[in-house]
C-alpha positions in Angstrom: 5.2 0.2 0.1 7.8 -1.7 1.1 9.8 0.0 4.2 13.0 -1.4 5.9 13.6 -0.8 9.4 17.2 0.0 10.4 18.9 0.2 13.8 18.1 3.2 16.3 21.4 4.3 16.5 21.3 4.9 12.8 18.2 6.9 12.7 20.1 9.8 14.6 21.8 10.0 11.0 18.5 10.6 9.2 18.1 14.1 8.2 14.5 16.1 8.9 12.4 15.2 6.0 9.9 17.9 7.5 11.1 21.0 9.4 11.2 20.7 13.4 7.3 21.7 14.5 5.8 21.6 11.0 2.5 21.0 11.4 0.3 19.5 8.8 -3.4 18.1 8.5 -4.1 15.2 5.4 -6.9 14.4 3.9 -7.4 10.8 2.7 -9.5 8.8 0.0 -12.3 7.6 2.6 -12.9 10.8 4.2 -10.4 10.3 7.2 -8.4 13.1 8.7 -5.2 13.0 10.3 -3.0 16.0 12.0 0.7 15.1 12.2 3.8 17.3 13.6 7.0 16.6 13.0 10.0 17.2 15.4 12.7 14.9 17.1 13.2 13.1 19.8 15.7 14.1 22.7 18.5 11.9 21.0 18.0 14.0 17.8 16.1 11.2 15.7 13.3 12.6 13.4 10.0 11.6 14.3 6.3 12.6 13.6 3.6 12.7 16.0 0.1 11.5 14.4 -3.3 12.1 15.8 -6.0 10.1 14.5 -9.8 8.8 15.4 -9.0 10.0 18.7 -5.1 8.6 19.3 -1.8 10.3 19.7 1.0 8.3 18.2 4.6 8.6 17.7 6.1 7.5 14.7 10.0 7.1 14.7 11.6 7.8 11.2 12.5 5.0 9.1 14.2 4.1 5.4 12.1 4.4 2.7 12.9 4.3 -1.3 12.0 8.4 -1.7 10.3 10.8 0.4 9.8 10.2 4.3 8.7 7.2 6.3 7.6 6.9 10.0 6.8 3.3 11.3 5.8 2.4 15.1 4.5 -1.3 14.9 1.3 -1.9 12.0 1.1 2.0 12.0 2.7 3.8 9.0 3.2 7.3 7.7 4.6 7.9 4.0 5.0 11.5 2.3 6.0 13.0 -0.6 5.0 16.3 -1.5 1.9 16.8 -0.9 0.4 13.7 -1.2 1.2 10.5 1.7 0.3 7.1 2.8 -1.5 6.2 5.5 -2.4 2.6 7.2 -3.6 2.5 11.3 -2.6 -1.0 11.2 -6.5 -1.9 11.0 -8.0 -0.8 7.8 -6.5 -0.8 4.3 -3.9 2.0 3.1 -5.5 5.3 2.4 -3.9 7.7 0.0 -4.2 11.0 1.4 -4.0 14.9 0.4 -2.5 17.7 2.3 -5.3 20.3 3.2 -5.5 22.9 1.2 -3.2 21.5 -1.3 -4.1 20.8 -5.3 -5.6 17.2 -6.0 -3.2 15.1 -7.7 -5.7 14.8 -10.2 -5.3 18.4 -11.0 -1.8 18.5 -11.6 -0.4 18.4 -15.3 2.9 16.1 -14.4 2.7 12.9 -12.6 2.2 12.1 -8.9 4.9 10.8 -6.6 2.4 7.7 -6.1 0.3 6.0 -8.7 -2.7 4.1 -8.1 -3.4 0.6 -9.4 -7.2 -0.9 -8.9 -9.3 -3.3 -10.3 -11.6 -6.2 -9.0 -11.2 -9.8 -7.9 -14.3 -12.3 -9.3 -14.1 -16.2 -8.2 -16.4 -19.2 -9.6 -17.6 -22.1 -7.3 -21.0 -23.8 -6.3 -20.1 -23.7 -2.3 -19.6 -20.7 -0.1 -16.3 -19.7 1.0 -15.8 -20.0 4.8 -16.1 -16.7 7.3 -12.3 -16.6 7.7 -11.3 -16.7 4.0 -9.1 -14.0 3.1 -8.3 -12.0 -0.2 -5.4 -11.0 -1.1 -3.9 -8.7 -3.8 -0.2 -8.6 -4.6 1.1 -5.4 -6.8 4.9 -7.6 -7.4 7.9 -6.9 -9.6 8.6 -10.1 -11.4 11.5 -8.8 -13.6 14.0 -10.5 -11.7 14.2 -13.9 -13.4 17.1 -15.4 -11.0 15.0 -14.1 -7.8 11.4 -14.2 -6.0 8.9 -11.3 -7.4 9.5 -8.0 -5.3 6.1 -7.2 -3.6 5.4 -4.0 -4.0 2.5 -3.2 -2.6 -0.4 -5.8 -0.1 -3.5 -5.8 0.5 -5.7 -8.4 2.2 -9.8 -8.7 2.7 -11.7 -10.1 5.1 -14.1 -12.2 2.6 -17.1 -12.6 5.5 -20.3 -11.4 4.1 -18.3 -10.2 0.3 -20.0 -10.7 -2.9 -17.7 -10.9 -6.1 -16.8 -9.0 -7.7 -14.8 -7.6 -5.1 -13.3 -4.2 -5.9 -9.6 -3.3 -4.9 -6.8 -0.4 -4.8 -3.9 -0.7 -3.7 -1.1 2.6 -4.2 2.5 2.4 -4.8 5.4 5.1 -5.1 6.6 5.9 -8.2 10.0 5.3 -7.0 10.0 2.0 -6.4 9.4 0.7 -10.4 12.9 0.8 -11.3 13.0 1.6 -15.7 13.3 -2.5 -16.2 10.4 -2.9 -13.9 7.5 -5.9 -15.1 5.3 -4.9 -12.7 2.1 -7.6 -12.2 -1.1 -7.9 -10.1 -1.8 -11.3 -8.7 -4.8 -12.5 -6.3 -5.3 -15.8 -4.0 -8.0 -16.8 -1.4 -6.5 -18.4 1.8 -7.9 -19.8 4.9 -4.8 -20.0 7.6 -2.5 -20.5 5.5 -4.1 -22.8 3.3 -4.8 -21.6 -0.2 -8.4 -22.3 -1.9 -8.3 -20.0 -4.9 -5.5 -18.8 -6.9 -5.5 -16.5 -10.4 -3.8 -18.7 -13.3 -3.0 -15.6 -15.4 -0.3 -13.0 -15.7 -2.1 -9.7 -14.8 0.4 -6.7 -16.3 -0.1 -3.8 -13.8 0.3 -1.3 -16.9 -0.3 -0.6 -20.4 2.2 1.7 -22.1 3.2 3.0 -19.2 -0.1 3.9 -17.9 -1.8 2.3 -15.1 -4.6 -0.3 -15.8 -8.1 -1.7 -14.7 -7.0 -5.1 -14.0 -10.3 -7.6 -13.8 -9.2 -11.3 -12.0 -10.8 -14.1 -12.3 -9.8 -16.9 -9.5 -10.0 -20.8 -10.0 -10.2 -23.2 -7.4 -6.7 -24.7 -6.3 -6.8 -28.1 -8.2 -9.3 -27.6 -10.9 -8.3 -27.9 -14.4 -7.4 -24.4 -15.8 -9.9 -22.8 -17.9 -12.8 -24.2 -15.7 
């Protein structure tokens, strides 16, 4: 989810995506809940107010592609319909259900966010070091003259992981634009420096559906194919 922040005096411009003192409660994929009311500050900018694992916080309203986005520092809020994205700046992003609403899963046409998941294996004799980090791109690489459009991130602490590593990472339908290669990529870094890379284009779909996409990483430097 890619979000772009624009100037405050701008975000008096932004219409109410959710009506002043709507109240709603989400649901997410690990079992988390989250209550959120929407309103506007004293200037008139839309903003939603989030409580979660014990916190209160206040989300400004920011640009997104389609539906609403509120953004205060790591912590983001993205809905649409029923369904919304959720990252507390600490964990990975949860997809997440209004209570009481019908599962996506449910629903006979297709969700304003699709889903995109897999695993990440990698082949070598030593251990990788406690700070080694996964991480998954979900990228738009139909622009030939420009870099790949990241579409969606998401990075694991490798400490203590066995491969293979299981991964999902959720994007809004919006954002694949009809000329859209959309592609899954994976590397291993330790600050900054990058140990394992995948040598193969992964295609995100399959005639238009989503796919299980399996990764296998190689060493930076070793032939390809080892």
């Amino acid at each position: 989810m890619n979000l772009r922040l624009i100037p405050l005096c701008c975000l008096a411009f932004l219409p109410l995506a959710h009506a002043e003192g709507e109240r709603l409660t989400y649901t997410c994929d690990d079992g988390s809940r989250f209550d959120v009311a929407f309103s506007a500050d004293s200037d008139g900018r839309p903003q939603a107010s989030l409580r979660f694992a014990g916190r209160e916080i206040t989300l400004p309203q920011v640009v997104a592609a389609s539906g609403a986005s509120y953004r205060s520092g790591d912590v983001v809020l993205h809905t649409k319909e029923e369904k919304a994205l959720f990252s507390d700046g600490k964990s990975r992003l949860r997809s997440c259900q209004q209570a009481g609403s019908t599962p996506a899963a449910a629903q006979p046409a297709a969700g304003a966010f699709v889903d995109i998941g897999g695993s990440v294996a990698w082949t070598d004799g030593a251990p990788l070091p406690p700070d080694a980090v996964l991480i998954i791109r979900v990228q738009d690489t139909a622009r030939t003259d420009a870099p790949a459009l990241t579409l969606a991130e998401q990075r694991i602490g490798l400490a203590g992981q066995q491969a293979p590593l299981p991964f999902r990472l959720t994007i809004d339908r919006d954002l694949l634009h009809r000329n859209a290669v959309v592609t899954v990529s994976a590397r291993i870094e330790r600050r900054g420096r990058l140990l394992f890379i995948n040598d193969s284009v992964h295609p995100a779909f399959v005639d238009g559906q989503p796919r299980q996409v399996a990764m296998q990483l190689r060493p930076v430097g070793a032939a390809p194919g080892r």
